[in-house]
N, C-alpha and C positions, 0 to 999 in steps of 0.2 A: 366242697360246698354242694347243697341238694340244688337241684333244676324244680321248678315246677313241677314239671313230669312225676316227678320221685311223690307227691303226694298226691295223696287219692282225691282232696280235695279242698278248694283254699275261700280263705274270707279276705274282709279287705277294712282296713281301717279309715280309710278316707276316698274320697270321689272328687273329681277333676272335671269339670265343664267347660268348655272350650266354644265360643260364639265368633264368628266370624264374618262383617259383615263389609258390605260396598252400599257407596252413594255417602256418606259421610264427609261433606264440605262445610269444614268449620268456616264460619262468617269470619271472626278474629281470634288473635291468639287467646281470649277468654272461655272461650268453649273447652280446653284442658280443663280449666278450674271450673267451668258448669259439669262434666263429667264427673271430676273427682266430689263435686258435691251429690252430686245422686248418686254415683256408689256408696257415700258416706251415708247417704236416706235410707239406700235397699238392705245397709249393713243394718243400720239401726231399725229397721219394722222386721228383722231376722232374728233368729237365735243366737248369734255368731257376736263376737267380743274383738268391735276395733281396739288396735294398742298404738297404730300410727297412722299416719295419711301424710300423705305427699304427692304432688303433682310438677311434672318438669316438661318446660314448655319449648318445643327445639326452635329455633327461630331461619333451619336453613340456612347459616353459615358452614356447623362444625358437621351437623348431623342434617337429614331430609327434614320438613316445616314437618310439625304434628308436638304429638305431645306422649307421655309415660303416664298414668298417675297408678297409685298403689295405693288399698288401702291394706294396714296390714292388720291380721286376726291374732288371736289369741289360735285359731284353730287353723290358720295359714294366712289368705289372701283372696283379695279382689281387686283385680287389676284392669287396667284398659289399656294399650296403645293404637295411636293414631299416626298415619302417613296425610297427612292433610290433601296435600296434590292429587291425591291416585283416589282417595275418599276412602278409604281404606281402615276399617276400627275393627282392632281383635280384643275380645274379653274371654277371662279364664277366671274364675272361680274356682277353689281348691281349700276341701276342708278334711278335714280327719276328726273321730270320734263319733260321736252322735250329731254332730252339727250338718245337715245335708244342705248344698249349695244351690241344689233345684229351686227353694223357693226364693232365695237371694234372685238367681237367672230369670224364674217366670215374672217375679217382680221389674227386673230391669228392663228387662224384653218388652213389658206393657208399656213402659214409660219412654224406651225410646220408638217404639210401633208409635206410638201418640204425637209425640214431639218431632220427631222425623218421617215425616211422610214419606218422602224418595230414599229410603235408606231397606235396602235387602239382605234378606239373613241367607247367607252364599255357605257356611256349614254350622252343623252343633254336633258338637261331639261332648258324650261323660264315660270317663274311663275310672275305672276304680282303681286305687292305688293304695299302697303300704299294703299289698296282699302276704298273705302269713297261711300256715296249713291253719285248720279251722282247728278249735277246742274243742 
């Protein structure tokens, strides 16, 4: 198997955006499905083709209070998890082909800046991924 190294120089078929913020204190366990509905809004004003959506809300017995929700693409995913307690919400966006996730994230990013006043964006990372030597 070649390393990276071995070619002169590579592309990438999809990009991975990673947002990770604090101050995030969901009022009730409803705030899971207010999430998973504005990832389903950013999906739909994007290029990107929801195929599922689901939302699973931890209640602090089995797992920590928060919530999962997914939406899923035709071109990957747009997900959030939440630690309720700690205020803790990670979102990843991940698309491959021509679909780029930046305007999915600058779109999100507006709406929770808006809606969340006390909520701070603690890192953003986009990595590109399915890298391949270039054609």
């Amino acid at each position: 198997m070649q390393s990276r190294s071995d070619f002169l120089s590579t592309d990438a078929h999809g990009q991975h955006i990673f947002l990770d913020y604090n101050g995030f204190f969901p009022k009730d366990h409803q705030d899971g499905n207010w999430v998973l509905q504005l990832l389903q809004q950013v999906v739909s004003r994007s290029s990107a083709k929801e195929v599922h959506a689901h939302v699973e809300v931890f209640d602090g017995i089995t797992s920590p209070p928060g919530f999962a929700a997914v939406v899923l693409l035709d071109e990957s995913h747009l997900t959030a998890h939440c630690y309720s307690e700690l205020g803790w919400l990670a979102i990843d966006a991940f698309t491959c082909g021509g679909t780029d996730p930046s305007e999915m994230i600058t779109d999100l990013k507006e709406v929770l800046d808006s809606e969340i006043p006390n909520l701070v964006l603690m890192q953003e990372q986009k990595v590109n991924r399915f890298l391949h030597p270039e054609v």
